[in-house]
C-alpha positions as CSV (number, residue, x, y, z in Angstrom):
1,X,62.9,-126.7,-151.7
2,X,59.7,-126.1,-152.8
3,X,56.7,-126.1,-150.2
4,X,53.6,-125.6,-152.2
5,X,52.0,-126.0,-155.4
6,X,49.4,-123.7,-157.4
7,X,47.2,-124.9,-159.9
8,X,44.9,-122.9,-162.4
9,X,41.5,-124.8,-162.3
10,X,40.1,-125.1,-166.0
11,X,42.2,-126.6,-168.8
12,X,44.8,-127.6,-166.5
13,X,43.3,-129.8,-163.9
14,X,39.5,-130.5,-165.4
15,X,37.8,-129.4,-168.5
16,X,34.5,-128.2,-169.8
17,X,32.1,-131.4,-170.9
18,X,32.3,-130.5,-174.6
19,X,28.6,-131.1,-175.1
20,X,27.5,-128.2,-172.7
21,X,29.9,-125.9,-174.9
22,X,28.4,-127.2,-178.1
23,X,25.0,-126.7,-177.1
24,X,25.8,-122.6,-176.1
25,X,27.7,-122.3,-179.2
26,X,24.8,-123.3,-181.1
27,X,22.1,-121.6,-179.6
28,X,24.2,-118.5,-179.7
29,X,24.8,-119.3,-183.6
30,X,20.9,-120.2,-184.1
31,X,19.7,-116.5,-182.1
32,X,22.5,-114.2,-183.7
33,X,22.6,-115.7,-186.8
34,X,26.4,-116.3,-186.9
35,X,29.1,-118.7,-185.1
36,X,30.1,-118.0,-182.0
37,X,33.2,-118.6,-180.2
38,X,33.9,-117.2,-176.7
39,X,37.7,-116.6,-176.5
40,X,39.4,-116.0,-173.0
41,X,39.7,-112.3,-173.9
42,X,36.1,-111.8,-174.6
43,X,35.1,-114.3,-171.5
44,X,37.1,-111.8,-168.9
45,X,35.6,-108.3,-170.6
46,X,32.2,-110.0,-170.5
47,X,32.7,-111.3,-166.6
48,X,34.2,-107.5,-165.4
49,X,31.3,-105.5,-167.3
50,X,28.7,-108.1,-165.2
51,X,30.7,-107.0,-162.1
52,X,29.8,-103.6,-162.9
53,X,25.7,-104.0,-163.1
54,X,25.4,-104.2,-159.4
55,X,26.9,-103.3,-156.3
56,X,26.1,-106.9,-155.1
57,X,27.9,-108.7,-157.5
58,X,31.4,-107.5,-156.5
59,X,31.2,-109.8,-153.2
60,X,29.4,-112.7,-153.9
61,X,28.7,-114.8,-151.0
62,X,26.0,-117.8,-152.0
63,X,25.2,-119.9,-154.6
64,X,22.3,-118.3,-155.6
65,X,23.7,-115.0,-155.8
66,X,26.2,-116.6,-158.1
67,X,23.3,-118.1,-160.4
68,X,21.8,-114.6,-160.4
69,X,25.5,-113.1,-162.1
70,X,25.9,-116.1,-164.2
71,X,22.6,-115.2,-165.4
72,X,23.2,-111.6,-166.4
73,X,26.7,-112.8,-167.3
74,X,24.8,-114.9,-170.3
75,X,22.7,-111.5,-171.5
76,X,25.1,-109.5,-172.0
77,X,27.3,-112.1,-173.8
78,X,24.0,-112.6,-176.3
79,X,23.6,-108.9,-176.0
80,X,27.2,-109.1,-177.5
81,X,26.5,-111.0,-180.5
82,X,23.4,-108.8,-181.5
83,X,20.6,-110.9,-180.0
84,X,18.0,-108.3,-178.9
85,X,14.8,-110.6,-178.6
86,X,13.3,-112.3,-175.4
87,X,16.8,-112.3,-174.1
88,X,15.4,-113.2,-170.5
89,X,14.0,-116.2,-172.2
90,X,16.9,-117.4,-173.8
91,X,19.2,-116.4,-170.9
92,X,17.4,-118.5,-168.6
93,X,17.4,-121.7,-171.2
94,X,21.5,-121.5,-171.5
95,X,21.6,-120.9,-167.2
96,X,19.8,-124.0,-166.7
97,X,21.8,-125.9,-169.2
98,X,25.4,-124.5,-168.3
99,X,25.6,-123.0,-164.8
100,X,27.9,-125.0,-163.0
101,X,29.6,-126.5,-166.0
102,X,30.1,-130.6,-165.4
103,X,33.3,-130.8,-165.5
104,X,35.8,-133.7,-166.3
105,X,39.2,-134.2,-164.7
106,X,42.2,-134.7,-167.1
107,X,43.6,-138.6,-167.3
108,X,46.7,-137.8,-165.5
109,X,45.2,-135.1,-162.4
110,X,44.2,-137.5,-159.8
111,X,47.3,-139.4,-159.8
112,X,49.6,-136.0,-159.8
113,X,47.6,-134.5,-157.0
114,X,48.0,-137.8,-155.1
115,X,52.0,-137.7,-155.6
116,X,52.4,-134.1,-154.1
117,X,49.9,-135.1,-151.1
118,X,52.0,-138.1,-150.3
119,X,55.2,-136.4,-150.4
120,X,54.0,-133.2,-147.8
121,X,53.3,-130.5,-150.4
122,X,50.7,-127.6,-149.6
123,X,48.2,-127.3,-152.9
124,X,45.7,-124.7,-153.8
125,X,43.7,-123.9,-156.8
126,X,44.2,-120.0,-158.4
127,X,41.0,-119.6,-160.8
128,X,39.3,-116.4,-162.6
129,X,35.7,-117.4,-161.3
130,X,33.5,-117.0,-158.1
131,X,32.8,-118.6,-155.3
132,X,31.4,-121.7,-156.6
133,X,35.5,-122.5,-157.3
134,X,36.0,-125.4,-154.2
135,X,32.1,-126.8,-155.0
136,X,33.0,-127.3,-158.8
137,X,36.0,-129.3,-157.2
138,X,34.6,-131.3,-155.0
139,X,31.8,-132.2,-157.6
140,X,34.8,-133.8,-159.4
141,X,36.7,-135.4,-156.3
142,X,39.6,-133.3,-155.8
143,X,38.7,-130.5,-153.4
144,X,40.1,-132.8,-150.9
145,X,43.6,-132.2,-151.9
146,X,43.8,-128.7,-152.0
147,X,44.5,-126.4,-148.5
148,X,43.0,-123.5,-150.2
149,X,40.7,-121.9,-153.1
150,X,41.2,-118.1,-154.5
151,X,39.0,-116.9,-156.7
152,X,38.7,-113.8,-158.4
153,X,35.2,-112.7,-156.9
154,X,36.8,-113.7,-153.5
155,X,40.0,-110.9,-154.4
156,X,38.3,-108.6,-156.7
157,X,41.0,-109.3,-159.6
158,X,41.1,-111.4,-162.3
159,X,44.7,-112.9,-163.5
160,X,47.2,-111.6,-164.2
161,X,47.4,-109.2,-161.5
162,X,49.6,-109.6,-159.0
163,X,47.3,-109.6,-156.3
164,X,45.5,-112.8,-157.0
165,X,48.4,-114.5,-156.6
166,X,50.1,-112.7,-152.9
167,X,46.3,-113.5,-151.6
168,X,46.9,-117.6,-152.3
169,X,50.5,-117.2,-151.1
170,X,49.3,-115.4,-147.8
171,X,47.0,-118.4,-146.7
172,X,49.8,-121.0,-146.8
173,X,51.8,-118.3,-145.6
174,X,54.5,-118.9,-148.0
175,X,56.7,-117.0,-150.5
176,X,56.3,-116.9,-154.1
177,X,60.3,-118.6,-154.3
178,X,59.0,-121.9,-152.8
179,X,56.0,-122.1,-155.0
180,X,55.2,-123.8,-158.6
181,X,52.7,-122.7,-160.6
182,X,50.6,-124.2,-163.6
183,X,48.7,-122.7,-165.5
184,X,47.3,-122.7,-169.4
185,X,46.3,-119.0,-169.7
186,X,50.5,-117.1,-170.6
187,X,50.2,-113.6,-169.3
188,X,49.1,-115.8,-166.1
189,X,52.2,-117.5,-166.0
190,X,54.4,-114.9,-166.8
191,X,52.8,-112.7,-163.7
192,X,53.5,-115.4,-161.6
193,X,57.1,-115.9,-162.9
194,X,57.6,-112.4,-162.3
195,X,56.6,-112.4,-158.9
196,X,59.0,-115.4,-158.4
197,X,57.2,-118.9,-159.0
198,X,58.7,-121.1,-160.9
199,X,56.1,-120.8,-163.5
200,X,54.6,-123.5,-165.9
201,X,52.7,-123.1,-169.0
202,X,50.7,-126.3,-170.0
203,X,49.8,-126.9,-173.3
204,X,48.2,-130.1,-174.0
205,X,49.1,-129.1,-177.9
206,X,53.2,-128.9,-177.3
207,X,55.0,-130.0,-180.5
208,X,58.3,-129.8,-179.2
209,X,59.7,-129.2,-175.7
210,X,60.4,-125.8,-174.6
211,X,61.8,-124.2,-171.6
212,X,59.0,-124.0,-168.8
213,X,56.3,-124.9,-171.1
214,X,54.5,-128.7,-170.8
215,X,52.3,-131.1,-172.0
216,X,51.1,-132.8,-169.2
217,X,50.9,-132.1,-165.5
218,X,53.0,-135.4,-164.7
219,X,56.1,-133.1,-166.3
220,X,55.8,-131.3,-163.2
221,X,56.6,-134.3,-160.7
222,X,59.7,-135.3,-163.1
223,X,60.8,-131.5,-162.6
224,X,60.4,-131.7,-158.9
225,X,62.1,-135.3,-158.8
226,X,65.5,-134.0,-160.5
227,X,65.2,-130.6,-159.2
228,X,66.2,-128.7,-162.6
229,X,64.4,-128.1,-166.0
């Protein structure tokens, strides 16, 4: 019997408005002079070298100090892609127009959430991001479902260690056994899985169907309604 269900935040409950990511890709391809894409790999080295600049960012506590990292989180990401000039200038014209990313919920999230409220399940959100994690949430009309919010700022690790993971199961003071977890990012999921969640990778791009792998967050409810996979 399962008590509690984990969610990773982005690309499997809400998404980036597509326009904010267009107009950073471009502005990053108009300064550097080539296109850029910022893969999940080069997102997570970028976020822990910003960690490193200064002793405050390791336990961000407001939303300003948060602004300030997203900030120098931008100039070393143009710093990155060889853009050497006035990068305080252009740093503070993609802060304006990105920090705290509008986000959109997926067609199916409300209605899933809703299901595991009704039915008694404990819910939290698991996300590689700081402390603006529950805000972003309620901006969007969901933080209201969820007992709990862990963060990578808030632990110090970013998925997939372990860690990030026993610090959500410790606040619904639950084991990992009686736990789902969804999430789009693999070696996430297979962390998880190790440490005994049943573990979920969604992929809104799923051909065929494969063993623990889905298309759509409502596959989860059909899972928990006939108890196997």
């Amino acid at each position: 019997m399962y008590r509690a269900i984990f969610f990773d935040r982005d690309e499997t409950l809400t998404y980036n408005d597509q326009s904010d990511i267009n107009i950073r890709d471009q502005k990053i391809k108009e300064w550097s002079g080539h296109p850029f894409v910022l893969t999940y790999e080069k997102f997570i080295d970028t976020f822990k070298r910003t960690k490193m600049l200064r002793e405050s960012f390791k336990n961000i506590k407001s939303l300003e100090e948060e602004k300030i990292f997203f900030s120098e989180f931008i100039k070393l990401l143009l710093i990155n892609e060889g853009i050497t000039e006035k990068i305080d200038e252009k740093a503070k014209i993609l802060t304006k127009n990105l920090w705290f990313f509008e986000r959109k919920l997926f067609p199916e999230t409300m209605g899933v959430l809703e299901y595991f409220n009704k039915n008694g399940y404990e819910m939290g959100v698991i996300s590689d991001t700081d402390i603006t994690l529950e805000e972003t949430l309620k901006n969007v009309g969901i933080a209201k479902y969820f007992k709990s919010f862990t963060s990578s700022a808030e632990v110090g690790v970013s998925k997939p260690d372990p860690r990030i993971f026993n610090a959500a199961l410790d606040k619904h003071n639950v084991k990992a056994d009686e736990c789902i977890y969804i999430d789009d990012y693999d070696a996430a999921v297979n962390s998880a899985r190790e440490l005994g969640f049943t573990s979920f990778l969604i992929n809104r791009d799923l051909k065929n169907k494969e063993k623990w792998k889905i298309k759509n967050l409502k596959e989860i409810i059909e899972y928990v309604e006939k108890g196997k996979w």
